[in-house]
KOLTOR-172390 format. One record per residue (C-alpha): x, y, z; chain. Coordinates in pm, 1 decimal, always signed. Layout:
REM KOLTOR-172390
> xx/yy/zz/chaine
> X/Y/Z/A
...
REM end
This chain:
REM KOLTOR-172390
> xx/yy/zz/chaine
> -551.9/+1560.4/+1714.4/A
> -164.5/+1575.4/+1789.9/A
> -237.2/+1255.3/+1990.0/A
> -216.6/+1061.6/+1648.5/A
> +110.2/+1162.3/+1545.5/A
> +462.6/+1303.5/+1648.1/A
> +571.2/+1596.6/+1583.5/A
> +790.7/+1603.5/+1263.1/A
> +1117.2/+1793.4/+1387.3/A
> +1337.3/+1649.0/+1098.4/A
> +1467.9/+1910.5/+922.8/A
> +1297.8/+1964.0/+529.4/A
> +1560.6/+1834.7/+369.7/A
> +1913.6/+1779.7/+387.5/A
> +2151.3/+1706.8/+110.8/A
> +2363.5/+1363.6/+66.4/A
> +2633.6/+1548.8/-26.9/A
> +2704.5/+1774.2/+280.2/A
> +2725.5/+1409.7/+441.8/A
> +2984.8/+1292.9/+166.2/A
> +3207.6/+1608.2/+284.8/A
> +3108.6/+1584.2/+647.1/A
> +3396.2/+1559.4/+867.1/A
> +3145.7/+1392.1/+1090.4/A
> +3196.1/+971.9/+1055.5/A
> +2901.2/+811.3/+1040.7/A
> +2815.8/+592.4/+1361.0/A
> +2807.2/+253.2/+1420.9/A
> +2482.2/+101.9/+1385.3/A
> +2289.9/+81.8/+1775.9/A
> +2412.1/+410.3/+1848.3/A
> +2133.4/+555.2/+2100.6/A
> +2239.9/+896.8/+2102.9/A
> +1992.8/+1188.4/+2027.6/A
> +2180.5/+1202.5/+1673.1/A
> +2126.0/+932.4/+1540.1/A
> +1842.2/+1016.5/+1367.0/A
> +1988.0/+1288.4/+1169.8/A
> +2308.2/+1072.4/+1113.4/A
> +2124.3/+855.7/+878.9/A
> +1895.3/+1119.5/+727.6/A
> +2209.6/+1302.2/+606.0/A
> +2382.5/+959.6/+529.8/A
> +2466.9/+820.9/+189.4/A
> +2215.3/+685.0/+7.8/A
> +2414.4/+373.4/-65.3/A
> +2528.8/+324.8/+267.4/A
> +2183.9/+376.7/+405.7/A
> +2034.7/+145.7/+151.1/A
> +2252.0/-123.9/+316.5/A
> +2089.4/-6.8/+638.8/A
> +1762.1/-99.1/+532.0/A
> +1842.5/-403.6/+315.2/A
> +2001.9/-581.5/+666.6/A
> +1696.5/-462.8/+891.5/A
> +1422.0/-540.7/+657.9/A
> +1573.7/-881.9/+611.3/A
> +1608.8/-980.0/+1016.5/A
> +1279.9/-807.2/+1001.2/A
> +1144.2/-1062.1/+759.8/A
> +1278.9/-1357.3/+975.5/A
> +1072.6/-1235.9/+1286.4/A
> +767.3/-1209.4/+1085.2/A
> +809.1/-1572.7/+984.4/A
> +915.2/-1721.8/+1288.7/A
> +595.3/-1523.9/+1495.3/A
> +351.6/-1563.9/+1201.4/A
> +484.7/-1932.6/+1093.3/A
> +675.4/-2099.1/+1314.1/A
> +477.9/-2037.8/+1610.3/A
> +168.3/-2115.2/+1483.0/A
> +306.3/-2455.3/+1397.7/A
> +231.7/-2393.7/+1014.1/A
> -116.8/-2369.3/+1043.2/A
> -332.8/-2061.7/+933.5/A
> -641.4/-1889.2/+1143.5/A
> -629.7/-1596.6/+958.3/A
> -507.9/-1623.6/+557.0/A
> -600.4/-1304.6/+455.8/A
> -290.6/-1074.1/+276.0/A
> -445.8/-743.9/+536.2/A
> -355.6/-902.2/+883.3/A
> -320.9/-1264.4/+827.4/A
> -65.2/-1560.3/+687.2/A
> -60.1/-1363.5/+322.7/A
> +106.4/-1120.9/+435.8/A
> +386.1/-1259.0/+522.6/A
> +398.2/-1510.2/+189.0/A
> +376.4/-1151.8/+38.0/A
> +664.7/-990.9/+213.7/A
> +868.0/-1335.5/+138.6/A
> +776.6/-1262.4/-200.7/A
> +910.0/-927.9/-234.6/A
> +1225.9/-1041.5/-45.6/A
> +1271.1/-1307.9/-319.0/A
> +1253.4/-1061.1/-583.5/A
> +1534.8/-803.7/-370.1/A
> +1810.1/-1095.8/-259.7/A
> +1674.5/-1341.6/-546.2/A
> +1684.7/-1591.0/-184.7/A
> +1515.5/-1906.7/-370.5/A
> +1430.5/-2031.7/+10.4/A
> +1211.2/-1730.2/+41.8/A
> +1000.9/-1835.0/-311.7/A
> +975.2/-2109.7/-191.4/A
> +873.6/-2069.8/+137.3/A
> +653.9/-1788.7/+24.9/A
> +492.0/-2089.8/-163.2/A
> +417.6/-2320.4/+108.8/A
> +250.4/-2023.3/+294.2/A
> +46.3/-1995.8/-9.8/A
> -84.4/-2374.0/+9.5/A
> -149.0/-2360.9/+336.1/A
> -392.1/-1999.1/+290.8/A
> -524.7/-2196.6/-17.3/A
> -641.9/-2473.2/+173.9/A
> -803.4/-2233.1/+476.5/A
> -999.0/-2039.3/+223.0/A
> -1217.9/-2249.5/+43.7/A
> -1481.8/-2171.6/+280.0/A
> -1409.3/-1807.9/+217.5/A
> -1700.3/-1599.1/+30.9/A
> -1449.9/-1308.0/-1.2/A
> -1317.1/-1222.7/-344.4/A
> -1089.8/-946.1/-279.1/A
> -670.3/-971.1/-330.7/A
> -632.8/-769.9/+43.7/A
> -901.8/-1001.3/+224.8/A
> -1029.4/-1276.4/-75.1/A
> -955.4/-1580.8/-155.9/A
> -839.2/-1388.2/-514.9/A
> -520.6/-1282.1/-356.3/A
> -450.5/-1606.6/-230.4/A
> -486.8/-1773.6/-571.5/A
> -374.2/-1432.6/-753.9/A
> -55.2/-1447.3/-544.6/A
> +13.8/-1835.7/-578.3/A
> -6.5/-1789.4/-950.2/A
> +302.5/-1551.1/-959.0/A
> +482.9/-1728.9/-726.1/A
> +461.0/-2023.6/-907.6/A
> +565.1/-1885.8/-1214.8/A
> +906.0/-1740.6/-1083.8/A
> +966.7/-2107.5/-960.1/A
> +915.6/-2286.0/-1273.3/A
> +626.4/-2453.4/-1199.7/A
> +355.5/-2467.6/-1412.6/A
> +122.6/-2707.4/-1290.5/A
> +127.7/-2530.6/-939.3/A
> +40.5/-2190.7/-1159.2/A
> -190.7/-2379.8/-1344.1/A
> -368.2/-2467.5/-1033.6/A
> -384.6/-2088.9/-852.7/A
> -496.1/-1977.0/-1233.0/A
> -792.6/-2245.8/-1219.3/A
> -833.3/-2150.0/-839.5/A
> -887.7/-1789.8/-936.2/A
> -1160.5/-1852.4/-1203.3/A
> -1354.6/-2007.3/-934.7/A
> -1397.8/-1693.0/-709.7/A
> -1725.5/-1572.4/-799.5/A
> -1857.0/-1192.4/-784.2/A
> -2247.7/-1168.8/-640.6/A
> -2463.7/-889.9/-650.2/A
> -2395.2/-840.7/-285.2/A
> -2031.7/-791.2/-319.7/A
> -1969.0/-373.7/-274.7/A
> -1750.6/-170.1/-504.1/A
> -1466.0/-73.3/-262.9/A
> -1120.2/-217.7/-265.6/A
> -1080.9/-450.4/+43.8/A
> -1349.2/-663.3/+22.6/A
> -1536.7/-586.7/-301.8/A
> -1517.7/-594.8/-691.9/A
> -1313.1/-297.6/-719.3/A
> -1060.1/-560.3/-518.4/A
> -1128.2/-825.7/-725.6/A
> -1042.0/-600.6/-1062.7/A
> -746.1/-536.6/-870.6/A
> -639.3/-885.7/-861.0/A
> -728.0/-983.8/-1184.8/A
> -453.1/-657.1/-1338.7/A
> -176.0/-792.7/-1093.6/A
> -244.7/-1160.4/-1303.1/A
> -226.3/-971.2/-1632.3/A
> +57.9/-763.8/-1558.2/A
> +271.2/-1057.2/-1388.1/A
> +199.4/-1360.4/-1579.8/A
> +100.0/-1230.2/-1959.1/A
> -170.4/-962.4/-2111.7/A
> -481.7/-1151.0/-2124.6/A
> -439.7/-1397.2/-1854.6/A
> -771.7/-1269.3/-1718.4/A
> -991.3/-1211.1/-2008.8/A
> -1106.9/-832.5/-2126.6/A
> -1419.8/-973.3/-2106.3/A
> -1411.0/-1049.4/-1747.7/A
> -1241.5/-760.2/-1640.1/A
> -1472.0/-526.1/-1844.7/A
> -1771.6/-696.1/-1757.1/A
> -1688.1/-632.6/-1361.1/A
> -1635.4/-266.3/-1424.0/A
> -1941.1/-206.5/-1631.6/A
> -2111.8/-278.8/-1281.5/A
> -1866.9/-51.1/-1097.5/A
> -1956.9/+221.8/-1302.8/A
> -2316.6/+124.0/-1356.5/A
> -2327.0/+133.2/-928.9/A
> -2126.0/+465.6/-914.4/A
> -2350.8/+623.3/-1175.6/A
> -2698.1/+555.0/-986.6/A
> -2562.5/+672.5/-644.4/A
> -2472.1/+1000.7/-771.5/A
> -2657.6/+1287.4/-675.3/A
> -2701.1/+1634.2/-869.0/A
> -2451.3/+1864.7/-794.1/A
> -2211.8/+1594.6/-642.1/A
> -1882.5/+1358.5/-816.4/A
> -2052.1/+1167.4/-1126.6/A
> -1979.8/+848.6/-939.8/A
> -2057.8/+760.8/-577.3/A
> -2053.9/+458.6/-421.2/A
> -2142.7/+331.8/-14.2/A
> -2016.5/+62.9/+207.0/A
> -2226.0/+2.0/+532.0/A
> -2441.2/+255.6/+451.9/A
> -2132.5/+546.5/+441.1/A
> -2018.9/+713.4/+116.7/A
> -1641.8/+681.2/+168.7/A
> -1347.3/+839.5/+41.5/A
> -1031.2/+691.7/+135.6/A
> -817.3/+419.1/-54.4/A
> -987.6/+144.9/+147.4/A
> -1342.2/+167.2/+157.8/A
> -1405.6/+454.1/-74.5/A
> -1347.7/+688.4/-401.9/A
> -992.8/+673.5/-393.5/A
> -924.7/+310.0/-400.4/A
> -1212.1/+249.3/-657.9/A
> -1086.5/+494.8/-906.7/A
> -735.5/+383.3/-841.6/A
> -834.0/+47.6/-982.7/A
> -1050.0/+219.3/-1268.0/A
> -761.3/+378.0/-1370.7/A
> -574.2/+50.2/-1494.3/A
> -812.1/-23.3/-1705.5/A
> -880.7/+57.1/-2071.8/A
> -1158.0/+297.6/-2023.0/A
> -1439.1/+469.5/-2255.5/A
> -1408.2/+860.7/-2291.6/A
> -1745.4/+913.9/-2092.1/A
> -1615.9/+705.6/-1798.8/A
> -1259.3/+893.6/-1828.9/A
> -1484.1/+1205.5/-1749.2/A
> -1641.6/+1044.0/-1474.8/A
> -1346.2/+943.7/-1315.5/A
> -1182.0/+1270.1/-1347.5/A
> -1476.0/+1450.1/-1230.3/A
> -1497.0/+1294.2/-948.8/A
> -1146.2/+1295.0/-847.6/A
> -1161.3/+1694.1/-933.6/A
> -1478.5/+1679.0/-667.8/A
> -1294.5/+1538.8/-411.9/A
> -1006.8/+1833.7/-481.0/A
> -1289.5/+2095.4/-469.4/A
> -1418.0/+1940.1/-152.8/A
> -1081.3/+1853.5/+47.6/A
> -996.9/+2026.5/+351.1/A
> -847.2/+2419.5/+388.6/A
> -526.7/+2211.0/+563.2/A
> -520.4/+2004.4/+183.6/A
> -651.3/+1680.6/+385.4/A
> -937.4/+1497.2/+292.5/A
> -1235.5/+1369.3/+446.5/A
> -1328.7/+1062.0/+544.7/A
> -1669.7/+1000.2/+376.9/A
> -1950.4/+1234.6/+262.8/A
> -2067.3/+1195.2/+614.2/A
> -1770.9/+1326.2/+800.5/A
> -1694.1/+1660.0/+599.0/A
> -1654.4/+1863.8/+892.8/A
> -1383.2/+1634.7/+1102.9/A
> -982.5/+1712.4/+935.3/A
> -848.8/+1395.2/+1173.0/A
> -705.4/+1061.9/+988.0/A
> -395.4/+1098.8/+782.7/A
> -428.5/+721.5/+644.9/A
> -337.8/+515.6/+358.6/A
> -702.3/+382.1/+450.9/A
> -893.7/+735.0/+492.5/A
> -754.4/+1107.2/+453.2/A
> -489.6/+1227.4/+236.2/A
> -256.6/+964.0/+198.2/A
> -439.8/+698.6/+18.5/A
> -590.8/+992.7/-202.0/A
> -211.2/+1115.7/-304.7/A
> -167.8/+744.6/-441.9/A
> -452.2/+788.4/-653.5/A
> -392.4/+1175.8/-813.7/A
> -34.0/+1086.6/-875.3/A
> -153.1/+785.5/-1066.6/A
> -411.7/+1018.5/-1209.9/A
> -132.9/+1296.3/-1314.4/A
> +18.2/+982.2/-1504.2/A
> -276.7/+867.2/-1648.8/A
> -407.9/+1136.7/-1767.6/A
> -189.9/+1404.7/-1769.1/A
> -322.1/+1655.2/-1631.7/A
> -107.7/+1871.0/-1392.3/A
> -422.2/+2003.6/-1172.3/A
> -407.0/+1641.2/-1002.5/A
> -15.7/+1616.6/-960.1/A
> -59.8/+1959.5/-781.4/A
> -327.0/+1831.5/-545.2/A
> -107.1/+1562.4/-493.4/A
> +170.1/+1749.7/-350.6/A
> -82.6/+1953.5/-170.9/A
> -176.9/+1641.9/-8.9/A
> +192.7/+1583.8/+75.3/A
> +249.7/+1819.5/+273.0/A
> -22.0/+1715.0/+487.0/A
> +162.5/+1382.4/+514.2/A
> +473.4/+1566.5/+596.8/A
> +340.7/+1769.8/+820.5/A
> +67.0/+1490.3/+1026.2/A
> +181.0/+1154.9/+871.6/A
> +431.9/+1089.1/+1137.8/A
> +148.1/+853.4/+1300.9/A
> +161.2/+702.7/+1647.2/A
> +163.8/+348.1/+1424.1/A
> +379.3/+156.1/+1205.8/A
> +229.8/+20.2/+960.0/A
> +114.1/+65.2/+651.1/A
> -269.7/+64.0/+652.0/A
> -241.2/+360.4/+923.9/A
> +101.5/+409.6/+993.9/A
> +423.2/+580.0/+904.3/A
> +513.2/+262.6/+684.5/A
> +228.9/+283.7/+445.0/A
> +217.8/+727.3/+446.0/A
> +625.1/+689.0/+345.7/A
> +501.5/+625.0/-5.1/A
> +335.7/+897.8/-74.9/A
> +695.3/+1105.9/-80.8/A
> +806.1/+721.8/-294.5/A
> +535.2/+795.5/-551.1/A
> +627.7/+1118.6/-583.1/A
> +972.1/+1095.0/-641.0/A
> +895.9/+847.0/-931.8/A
> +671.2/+1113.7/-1093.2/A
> +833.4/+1440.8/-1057.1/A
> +1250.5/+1279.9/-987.6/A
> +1222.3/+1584.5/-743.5/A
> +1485.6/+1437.7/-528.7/A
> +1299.8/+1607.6/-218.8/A
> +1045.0/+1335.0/-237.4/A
> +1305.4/+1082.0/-181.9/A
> +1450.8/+1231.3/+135.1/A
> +1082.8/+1259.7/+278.5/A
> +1043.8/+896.2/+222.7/A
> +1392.1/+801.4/+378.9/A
> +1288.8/+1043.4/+693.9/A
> +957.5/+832.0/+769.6/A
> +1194.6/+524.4/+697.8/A
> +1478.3/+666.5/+887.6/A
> +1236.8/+734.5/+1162.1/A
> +1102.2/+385.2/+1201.1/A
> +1460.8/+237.7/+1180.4/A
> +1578.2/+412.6/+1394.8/A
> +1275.6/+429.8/+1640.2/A
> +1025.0/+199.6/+1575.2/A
> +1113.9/-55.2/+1806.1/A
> +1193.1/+124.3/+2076.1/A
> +882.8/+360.6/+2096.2/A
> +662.7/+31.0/+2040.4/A
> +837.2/-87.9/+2369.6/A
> +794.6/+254.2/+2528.4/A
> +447.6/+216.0/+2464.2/A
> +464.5/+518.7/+2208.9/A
> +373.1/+391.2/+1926.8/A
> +120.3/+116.6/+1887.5/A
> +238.7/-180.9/+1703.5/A
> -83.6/-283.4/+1568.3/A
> -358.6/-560.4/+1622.6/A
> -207.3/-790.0/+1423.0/A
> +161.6/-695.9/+1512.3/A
> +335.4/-893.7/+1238.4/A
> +130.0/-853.3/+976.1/A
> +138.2/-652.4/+616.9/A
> -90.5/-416.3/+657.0/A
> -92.5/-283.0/+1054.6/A
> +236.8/-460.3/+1193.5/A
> +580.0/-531.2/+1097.5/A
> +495.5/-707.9/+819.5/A
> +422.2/-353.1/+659.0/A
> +771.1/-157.9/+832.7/A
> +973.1/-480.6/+635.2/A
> +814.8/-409.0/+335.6/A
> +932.7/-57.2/+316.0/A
> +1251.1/-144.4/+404.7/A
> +1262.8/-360.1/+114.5/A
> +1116.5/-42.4/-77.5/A
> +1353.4/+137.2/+2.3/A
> +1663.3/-60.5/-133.9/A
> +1567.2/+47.2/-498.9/A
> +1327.6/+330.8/-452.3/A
> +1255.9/+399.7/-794.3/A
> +1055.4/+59.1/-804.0/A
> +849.5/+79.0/-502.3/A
> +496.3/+40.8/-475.9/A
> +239.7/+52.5/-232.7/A
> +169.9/-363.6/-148.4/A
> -159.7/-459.8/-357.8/A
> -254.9/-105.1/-441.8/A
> +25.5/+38.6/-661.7/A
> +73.2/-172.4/-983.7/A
REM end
């Protein structure tokens, strides 16, 4: 098992202001001795947030060059998981940190270009559908001015069609679709996607859930390929994650928080979670995709939602699984140290426990500091698709940019 993941050595925590009256200078950025970790984990967070402001934004130039330039503008792969989105994505949330109008409108030309290579595309999803693309272009164009162009994503977006063969999970099916269709609402104006729409797609989600429950199981269920998943990706988490933004009916509030309270009965002694229904005996992945991570993201947003403190407590339980086995062999953010930094970011925002922030600087700090260099080593694997948002760089940048103003991070296209 310790084959997917380092050790975590870094101390528990270590307060800013012992660094503030620290003799000890800080040193200079490249430094390469066995210290330099713990230099920036006790460093300022101002000074640090500088740190990760400069790296995520040479970061962000690689991307482009290797995912864009290369390629000679074209697109093989549009797709926000591992493909050309991503990096109009990270461009986006760049644009939004320096307010760099070349990144908008870069970010934009990505768009067209992932437009134009999914019209083929059957997949309706914001992580791997032709929703995100159009979803994505929408809000883009809005923060340039344009209307016509949003006009044209909006009109784009009404033409991706849900079948009854579509699954309920969140990268490829409606529960990714909903997904998109809140990130409209919430970005361009309240009713942008109708209620109607929205509440017609979750009727079926819940509808779906309902029938594959079984007595003495969660009151919803739900399979992909055959599997009864629980993980952010594929699974329970993700699906009531989505659920959970939407105006629902008291009976479906109990069946989402019975079957998040389930998954809390059924979790792990170590507080990790399994995989699917199918795997309850194997305590391996520590993912955003499957395991404790992407289930954190969902209690706290459950704690919020509803209030209730027996999910904010599983949700710390779950932390300290992170803590403890979330410094993965990989950097990004599906299943990597990127995308398991913001559970600790989540936190923070709920409880202001200040704790949670230095966890979520140490996974940064880690990968700044790092990163590169155990990717080289051959330590750490740097992904399939090594620039991309969701197993490459693409996701390490991202954070980075995260981390600037922690108090407004979000996971990319699963926190709101």
């Amino acid at each position: 098992m310790a084959d997917r993941f380092f050790p975590n050595v870094m101390p528990d925590f270590v307060k800013e202001e012992e660094a503030a009256t620290s003799t000890q200078q800080p040193r200079e950025e490249g430094t390469t001795d066995g210290d330099s970790l713990m230099n920036l984990l006790s460093m300022p967070y101002p000074t640090l947030s500088q740190r990760f402001q400069r790296a995520a934004l040479d970061l962000k130039e690689t991307i482009v060059v290797e995912t864009w330039g290369l390629s000679g503008q074209s697109v093989q792969d549009f797709t926000l998981y591992s493909g050309s989105l991503g990096t109009a994505f990270v461009l986006f949330k760049s644009y939004k940190v320096s307010n760099n109008k070349n990144d908008l409108f870069l970010c934009l030309q990505i768009v067209k270009a992932c437009d134009s290579a999914s019209l083929a595309s059957r997949d309706v999803t914001f992580i791997c559908g032709r929703a995100g693309v159009s979803a994505l272009g929408a809000v883009a164009a809005k923060h340039a001015n344009d209307e016509a162009l949003q006009n044209y994503y909006l009109n784009q977006f009404g033409e991706v069609k849900l079948s009854k063969n579509h699954p309920d999970e969140l990268l490829y099916g409606r529960s990714g679709y909903l997904w998109a269709c809140v990130f409209l609402n919430k970005h361009i104006g309240e009713g942008t996607i109708p209620h109607k729409t929205i509440r017609a797609v979750a009727n079926e989600i819940i509808k779906n859930g309902r029938s594959l429950a079984k007595k003495g199981g969660p009151p919803l269920m739900y399979e992909w390929y055959g599997e009864r998943y629980w993980g952010a990706a594929h699974g329970l988490a993700g699906i009531m994650h989505v659920l959970m933004d939407l105006e629902l009916k008291p009976d479906e509030v109990e069946d989402v928080k019975g079957t998040l309270i389930y998954m809390i009965k059924n979790r792990f002694p170590s507080g990790n979670y399994p995989a699917s229904e199918e795997d309850l005996k194997r305590d391996v992945l520590v993912h955003w995709c499957h395991g404790a991570p992407g289930i954190a993201l969902t209690l706290v947003k459950a704690a919020k939602v509803f209030g209730d403190k027996e999910f904010l407590q599983a949700a710390v339980d779950a932390a300290e699984v992170v803590w403890n086995r979330g410094l993965l062999k990989r950097i990004g953010i599906c299943h990597g140290i990127s995308g398991n930094a913001f559970v600790f970011l989540s936190l923070y925002q709920m409880t202001g426990n200040i704790e949670y922030l230095y966890r979520a600087k140490a996974f940064a700090s880690f990968l700044l500091d790092r990163g590169h260099k155990l990717i080289s080593a051959g330590e750490m694997h740097g992904g399939d698709s090594p620039y991309s948002l969701f197993e490459g760089n693409g996701g390490m940048a991202y954070l980075f940019l995260d981390m600037i103003d922690p108090s407004g991070a979000r996971f990319p296209a699963y926190e709101l």
